[in-house]
Z-matrix of the N, CA and C atoms (Angstrom, degrees):
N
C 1 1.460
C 2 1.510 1 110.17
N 3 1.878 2 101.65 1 144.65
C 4 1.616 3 78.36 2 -178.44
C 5 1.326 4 94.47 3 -137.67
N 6 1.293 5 143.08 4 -171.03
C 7 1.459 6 158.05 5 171.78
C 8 1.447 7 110.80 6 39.74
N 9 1.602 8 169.48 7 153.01
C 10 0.876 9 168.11 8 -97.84
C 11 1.711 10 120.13 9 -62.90
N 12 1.782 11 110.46 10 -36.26
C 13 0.904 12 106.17 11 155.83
C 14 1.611 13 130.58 12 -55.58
N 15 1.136 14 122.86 13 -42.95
C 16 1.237 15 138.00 14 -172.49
C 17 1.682 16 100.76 15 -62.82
N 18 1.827 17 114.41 16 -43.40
C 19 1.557 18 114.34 17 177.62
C 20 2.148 19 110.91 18 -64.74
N 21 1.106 20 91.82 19 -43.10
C 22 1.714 21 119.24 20 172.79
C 23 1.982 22 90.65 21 -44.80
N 24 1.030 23 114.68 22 -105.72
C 25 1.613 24 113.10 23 -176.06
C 26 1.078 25 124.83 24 -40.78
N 27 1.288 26 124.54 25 -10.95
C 28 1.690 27 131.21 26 175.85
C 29 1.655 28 111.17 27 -85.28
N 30 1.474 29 100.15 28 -39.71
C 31 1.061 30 112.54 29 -178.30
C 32 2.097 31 120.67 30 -66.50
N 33 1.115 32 95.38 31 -15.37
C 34 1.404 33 117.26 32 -151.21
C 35 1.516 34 109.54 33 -108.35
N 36 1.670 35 89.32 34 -17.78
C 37 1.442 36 110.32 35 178.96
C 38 1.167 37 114.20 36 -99.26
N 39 1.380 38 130.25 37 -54.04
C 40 1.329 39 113.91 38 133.83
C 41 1.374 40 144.98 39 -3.02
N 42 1.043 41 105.01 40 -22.84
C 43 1.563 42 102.44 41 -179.27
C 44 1.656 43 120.47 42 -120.02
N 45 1.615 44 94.07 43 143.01
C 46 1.873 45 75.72 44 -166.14
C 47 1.794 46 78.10 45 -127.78
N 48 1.800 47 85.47 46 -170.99
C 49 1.388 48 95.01 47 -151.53
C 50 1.538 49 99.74 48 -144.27
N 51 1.728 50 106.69 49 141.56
C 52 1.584 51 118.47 50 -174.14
C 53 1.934 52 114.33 51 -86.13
N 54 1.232 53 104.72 52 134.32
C 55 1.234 54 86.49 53 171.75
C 56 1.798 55 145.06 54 -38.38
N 57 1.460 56 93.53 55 -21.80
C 58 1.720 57 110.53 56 175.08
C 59 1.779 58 107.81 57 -97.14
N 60 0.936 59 98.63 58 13.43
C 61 1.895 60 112.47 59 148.03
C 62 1.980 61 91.03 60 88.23
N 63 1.040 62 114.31 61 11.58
C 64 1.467 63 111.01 62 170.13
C 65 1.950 64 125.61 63 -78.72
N 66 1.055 65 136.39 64 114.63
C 67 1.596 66 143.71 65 -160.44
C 68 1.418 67 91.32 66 -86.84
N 69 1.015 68 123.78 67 115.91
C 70 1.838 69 113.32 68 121.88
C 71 1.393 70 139.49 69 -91.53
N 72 1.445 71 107.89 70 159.03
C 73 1.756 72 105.52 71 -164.39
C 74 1.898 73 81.24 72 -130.03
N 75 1.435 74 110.74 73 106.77
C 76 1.511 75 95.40 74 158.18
C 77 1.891 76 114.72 75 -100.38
N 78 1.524 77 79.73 76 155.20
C 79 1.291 78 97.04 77 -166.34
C 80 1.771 79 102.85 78 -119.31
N 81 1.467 80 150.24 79 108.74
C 82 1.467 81 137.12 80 -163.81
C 83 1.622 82 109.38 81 49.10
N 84 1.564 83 96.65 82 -111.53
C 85 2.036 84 110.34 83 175.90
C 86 1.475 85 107.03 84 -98.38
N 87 1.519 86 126.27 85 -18.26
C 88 1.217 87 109.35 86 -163.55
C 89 1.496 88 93.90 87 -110.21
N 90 1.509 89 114.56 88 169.83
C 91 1.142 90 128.49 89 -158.49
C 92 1.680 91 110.92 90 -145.04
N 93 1.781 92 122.48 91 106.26
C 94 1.325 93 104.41 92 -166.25
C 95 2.128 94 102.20 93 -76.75
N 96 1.048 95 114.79 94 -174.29
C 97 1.588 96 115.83 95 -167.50
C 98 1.320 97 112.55 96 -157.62
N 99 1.989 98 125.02 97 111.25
C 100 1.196 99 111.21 98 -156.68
C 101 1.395 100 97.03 99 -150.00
N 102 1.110 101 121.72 100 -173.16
C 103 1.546 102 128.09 101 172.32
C 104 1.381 103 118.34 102 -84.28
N 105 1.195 104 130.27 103 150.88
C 106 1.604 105 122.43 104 174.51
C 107 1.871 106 101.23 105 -79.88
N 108 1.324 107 118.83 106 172.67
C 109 0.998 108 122.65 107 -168.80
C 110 1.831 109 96.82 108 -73.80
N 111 1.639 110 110.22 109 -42.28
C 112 1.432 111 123.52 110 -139.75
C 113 1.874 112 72.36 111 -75.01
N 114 1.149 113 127.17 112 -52.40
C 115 1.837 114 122.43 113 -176.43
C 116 1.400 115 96.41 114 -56.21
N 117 1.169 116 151.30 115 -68.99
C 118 1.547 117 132.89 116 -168.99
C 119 1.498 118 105.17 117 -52.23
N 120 0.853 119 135.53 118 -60.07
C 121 1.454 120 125.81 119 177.22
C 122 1.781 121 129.47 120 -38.11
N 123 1.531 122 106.89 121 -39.55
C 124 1.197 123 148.23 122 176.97
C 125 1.855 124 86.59 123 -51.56
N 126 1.156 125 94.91 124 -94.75
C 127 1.576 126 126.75 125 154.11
C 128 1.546 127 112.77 126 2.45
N 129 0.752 128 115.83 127 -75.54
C 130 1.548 129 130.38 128 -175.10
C 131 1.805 130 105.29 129 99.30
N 132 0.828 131 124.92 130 -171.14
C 133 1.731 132 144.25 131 -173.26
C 134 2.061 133 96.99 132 -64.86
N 135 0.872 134 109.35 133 109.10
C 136 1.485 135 129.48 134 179.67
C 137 1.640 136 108.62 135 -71.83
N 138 1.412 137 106.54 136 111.92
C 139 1.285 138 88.66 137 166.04
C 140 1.791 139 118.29 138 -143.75
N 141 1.118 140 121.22 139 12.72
C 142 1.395 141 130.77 140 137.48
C 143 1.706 142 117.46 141 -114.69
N 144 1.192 143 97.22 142 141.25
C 145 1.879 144 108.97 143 179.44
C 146 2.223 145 90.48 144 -123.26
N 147 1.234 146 69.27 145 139.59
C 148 1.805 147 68.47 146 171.99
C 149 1.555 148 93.40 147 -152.86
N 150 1.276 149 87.23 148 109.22
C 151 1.640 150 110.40 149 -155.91
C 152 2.122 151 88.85 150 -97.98
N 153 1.359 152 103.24 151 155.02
C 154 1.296 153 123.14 152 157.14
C 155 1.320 154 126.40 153 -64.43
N 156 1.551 155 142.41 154 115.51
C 157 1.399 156 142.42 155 161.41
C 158 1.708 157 107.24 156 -30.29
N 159 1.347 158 100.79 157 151.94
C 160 1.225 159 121.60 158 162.22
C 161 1.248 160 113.61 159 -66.01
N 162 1.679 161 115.70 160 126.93
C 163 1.760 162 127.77 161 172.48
C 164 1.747 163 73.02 162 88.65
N 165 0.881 164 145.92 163 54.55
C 166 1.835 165 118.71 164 157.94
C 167 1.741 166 85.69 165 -118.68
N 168 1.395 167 126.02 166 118.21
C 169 1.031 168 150.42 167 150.15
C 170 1.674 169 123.14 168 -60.70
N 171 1.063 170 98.58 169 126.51
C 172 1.669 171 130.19 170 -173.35
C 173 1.874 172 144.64 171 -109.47
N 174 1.120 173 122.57 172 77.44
C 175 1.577 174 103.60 173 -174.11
C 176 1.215 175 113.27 174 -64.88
N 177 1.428 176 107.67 175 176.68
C 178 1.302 177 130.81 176 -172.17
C 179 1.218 178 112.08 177 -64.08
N 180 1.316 179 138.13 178 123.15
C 181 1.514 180 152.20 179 -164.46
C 182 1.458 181 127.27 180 52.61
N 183 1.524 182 105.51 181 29.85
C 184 1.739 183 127.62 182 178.06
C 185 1.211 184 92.21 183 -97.71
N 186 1.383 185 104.35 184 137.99
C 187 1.331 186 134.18 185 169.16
C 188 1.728 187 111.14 186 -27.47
N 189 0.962 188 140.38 187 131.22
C 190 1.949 189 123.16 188 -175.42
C 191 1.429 190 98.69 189 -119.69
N 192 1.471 191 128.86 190 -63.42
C 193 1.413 192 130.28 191 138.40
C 194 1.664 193 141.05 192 -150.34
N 195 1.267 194 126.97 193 -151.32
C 196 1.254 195 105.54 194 -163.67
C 197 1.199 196 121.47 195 -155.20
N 198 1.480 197 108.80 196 116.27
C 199 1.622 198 116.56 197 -158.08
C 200 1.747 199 103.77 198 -99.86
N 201 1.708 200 101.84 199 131.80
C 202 1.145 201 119.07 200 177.10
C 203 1.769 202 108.52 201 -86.77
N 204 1.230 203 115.53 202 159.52
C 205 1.497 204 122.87 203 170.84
C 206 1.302 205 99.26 204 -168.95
N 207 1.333 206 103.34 205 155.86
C 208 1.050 207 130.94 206 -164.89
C 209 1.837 208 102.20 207 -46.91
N 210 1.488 209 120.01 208 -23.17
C 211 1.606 210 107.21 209 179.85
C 212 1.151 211 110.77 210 -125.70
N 213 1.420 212 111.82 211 9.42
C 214 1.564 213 99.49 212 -174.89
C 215 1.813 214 102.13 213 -176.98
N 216 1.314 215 102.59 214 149.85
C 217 1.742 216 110.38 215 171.56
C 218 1.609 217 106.43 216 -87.73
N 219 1.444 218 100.59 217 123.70
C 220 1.611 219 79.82 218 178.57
C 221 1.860 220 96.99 219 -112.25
N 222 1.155 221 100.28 220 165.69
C 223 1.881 222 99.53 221 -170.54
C 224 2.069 223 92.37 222 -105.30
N 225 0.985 224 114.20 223 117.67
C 226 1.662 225 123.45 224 152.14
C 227 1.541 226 123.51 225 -46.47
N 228 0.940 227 167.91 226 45.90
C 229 1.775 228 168.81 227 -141.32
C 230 1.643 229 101.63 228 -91.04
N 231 1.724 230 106.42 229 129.19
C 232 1.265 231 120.53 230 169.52
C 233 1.285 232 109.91 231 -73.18
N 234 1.144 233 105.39 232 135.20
C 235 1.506 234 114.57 233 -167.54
C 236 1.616 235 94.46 234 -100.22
N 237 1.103 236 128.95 235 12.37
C 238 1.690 237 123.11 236 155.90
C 239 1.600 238 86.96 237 -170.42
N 240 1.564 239 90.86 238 -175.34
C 241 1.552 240 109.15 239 -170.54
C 242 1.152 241 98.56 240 -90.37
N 243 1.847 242 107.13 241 133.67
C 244 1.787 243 116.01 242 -166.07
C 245 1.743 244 102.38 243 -149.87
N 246 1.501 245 86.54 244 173.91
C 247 1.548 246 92.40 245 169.12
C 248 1.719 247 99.65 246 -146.99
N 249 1.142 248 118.98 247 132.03
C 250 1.049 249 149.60 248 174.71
C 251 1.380 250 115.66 249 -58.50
N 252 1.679 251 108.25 250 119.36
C 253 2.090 252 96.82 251 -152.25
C 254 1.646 253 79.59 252 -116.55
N 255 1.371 254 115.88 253 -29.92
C 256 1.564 255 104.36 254 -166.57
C 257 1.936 256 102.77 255 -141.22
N 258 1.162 257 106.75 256 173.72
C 259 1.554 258 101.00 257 162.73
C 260 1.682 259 98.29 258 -145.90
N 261 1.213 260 86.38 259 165.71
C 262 1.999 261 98.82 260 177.98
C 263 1.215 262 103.19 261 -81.32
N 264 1.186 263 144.81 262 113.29
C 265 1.444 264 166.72 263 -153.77
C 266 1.652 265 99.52 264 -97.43
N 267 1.566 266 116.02 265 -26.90
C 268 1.436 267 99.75 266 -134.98
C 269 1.752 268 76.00 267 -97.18
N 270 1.784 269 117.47 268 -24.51
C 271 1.491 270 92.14 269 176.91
C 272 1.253 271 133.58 270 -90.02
N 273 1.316 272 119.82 271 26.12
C 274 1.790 273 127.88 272 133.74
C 275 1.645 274 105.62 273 -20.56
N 276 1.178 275 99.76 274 -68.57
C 277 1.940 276 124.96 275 -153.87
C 278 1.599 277 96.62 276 -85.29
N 279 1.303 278 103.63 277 -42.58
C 280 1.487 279 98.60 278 -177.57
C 281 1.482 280 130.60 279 -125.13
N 282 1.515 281 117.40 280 46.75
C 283 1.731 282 109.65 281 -156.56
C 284 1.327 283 114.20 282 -44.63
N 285 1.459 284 117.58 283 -26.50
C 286 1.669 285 116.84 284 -170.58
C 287 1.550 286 118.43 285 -51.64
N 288 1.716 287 92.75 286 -24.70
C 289 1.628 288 90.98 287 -178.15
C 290 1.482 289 141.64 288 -69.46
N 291 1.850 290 93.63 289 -1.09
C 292 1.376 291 133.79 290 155.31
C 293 1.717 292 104.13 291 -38.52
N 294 1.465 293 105.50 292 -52.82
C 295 1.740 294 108.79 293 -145.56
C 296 1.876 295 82.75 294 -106.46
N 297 1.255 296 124.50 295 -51.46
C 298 1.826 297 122.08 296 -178.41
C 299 1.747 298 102.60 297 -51.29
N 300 1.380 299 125.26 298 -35.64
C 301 1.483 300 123.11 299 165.23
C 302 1.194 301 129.83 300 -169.60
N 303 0.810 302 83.71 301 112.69
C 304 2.099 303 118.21 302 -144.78
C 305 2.124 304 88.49 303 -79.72
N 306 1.256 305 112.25 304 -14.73
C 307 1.357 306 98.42 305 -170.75
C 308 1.587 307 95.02 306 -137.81
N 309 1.465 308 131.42 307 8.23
C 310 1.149 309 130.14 308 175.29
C 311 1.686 310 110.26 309 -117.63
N 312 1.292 311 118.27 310 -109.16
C 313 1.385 312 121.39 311 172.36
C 314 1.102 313 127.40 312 -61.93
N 315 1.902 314 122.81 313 -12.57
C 316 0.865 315 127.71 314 168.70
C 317 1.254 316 120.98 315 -71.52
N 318 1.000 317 142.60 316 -14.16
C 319 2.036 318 151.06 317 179.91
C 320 1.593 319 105.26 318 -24.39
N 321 0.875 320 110.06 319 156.03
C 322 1.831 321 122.25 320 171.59
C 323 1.280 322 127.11 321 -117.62
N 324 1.490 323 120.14 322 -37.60
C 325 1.306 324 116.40 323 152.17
C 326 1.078 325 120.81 324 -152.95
N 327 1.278 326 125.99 325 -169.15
C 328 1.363 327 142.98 326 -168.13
C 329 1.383 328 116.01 327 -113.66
N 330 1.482 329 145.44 328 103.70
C 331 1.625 330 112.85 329 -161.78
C 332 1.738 331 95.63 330 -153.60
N 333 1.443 332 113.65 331 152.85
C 334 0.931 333 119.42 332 -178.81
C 335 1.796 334 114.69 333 -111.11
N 336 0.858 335 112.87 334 125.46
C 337 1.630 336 134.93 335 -137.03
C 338 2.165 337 91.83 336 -96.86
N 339 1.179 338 92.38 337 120.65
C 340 1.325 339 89.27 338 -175.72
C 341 1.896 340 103.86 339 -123.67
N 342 1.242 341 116.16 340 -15.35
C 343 1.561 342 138.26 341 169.58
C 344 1.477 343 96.54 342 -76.65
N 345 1.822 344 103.77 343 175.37
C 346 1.032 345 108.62 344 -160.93
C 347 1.750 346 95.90 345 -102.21
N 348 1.028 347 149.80 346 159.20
C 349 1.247 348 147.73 347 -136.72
C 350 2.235 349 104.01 348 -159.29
N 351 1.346 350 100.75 349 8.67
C 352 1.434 351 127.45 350 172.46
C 353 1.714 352 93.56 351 -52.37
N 354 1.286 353 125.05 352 -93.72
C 355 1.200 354 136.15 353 -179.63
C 356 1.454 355 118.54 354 -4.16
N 357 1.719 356 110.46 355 -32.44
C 358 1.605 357 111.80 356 -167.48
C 359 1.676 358 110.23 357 -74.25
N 360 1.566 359 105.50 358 146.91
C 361 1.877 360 107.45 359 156.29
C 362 0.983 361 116.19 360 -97.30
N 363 1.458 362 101.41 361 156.46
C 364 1.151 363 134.89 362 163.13
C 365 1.668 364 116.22 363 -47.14
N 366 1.204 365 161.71 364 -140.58
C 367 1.332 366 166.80 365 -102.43
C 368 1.770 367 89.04 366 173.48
N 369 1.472 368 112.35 367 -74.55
C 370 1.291 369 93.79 368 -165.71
C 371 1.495 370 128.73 369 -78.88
N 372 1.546 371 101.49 370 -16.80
C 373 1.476 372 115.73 371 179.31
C 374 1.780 373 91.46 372 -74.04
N 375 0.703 374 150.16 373 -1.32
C 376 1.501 375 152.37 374 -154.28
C 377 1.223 376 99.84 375 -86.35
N 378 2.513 377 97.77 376 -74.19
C 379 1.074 378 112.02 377 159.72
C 380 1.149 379 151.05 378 -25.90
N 381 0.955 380 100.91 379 -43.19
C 382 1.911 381 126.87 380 163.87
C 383 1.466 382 114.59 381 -65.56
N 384 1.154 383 126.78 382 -46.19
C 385 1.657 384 113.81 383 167.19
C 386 1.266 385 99.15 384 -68.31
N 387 1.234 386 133.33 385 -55.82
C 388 1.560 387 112.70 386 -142.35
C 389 1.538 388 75.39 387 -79.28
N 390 1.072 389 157.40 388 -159.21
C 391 1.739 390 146.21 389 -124.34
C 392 1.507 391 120.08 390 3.97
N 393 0.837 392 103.04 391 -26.57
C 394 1.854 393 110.96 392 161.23
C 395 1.377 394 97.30 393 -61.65
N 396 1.228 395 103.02 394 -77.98
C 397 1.539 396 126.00 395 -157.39
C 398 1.759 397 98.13 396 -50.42
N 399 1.167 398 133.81 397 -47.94
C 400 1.342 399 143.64 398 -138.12
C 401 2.002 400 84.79 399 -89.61
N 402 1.573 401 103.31 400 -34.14
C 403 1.963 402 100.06 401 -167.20
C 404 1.442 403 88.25 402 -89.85
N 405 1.213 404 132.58 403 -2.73
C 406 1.647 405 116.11 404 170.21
C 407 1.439 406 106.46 405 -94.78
N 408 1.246 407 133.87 406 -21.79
C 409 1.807 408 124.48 407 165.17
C 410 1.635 409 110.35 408 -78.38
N 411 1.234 410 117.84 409 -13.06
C 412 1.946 411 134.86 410 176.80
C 413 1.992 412 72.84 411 -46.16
């Protein structure tokens, strides 16, 4: 692959994924933190985020924060022990951008990962649970 596609799949590859459908993308020490697409959908149309302060520290499978939609609260879970360096500001104004891009502008925070972060998949192992997951609600 070459020229944007090639940035597109790199980018995508990079990112692995928690069993409770949450992505991380690390970047150096910090680590952005978002929903998988297949959980926004789940989810329905997002329209409160009530995101965690900056420096608010987190263990591994504690609540991190918690997006409202129109049918349901869904809970966010740190997928290791972190601290929270930044948050997405912009979904105050816009939570939907949770569900329009669930792996781009949509992100929730920013956090620096002090747990062990072993547990996460890859993209296709991802795939593979949620088709698990999807023939156990059948």
């Amino acid at each position: 692959l070459q020229g944007p596609c090639a940035l597109l799949a790199r980018r995508f590859s990079d990112v692995k994924f928690a069993k409770t459908h949450e992505w991380v993308r690390t970047e150096g020490d910090v680590a952005t933190l978002g929903i998988s697409d297949f959980a926004q959908g789940q989810l329905g149309e997002v329209v409160y985020c009530d995101l965690p302060e900056e420096g608010a520290t987190f263990k591994g499978a504690e609540t991190l924060c918690t997006l409202e939609s129109v049918k349901a609260v869904g809970e966010v879970y740190a997928p290791a022990e972190c601290e929270v360096v930044a948050v997405n500001e912009k979904l105050g104004d816009e939570p939907s951008t949770v569900n329009t891009s669930p792996l781009g502008d949509g992100w929730l925070v920013k956090v620096k990962f002090s747990g062990d972060l072993s547990n996460l998949m890859d993209q296709a192992a991802y795939e593979k649970h949620v088709e698990a997951e999807a023939k156990e609600d059948e």
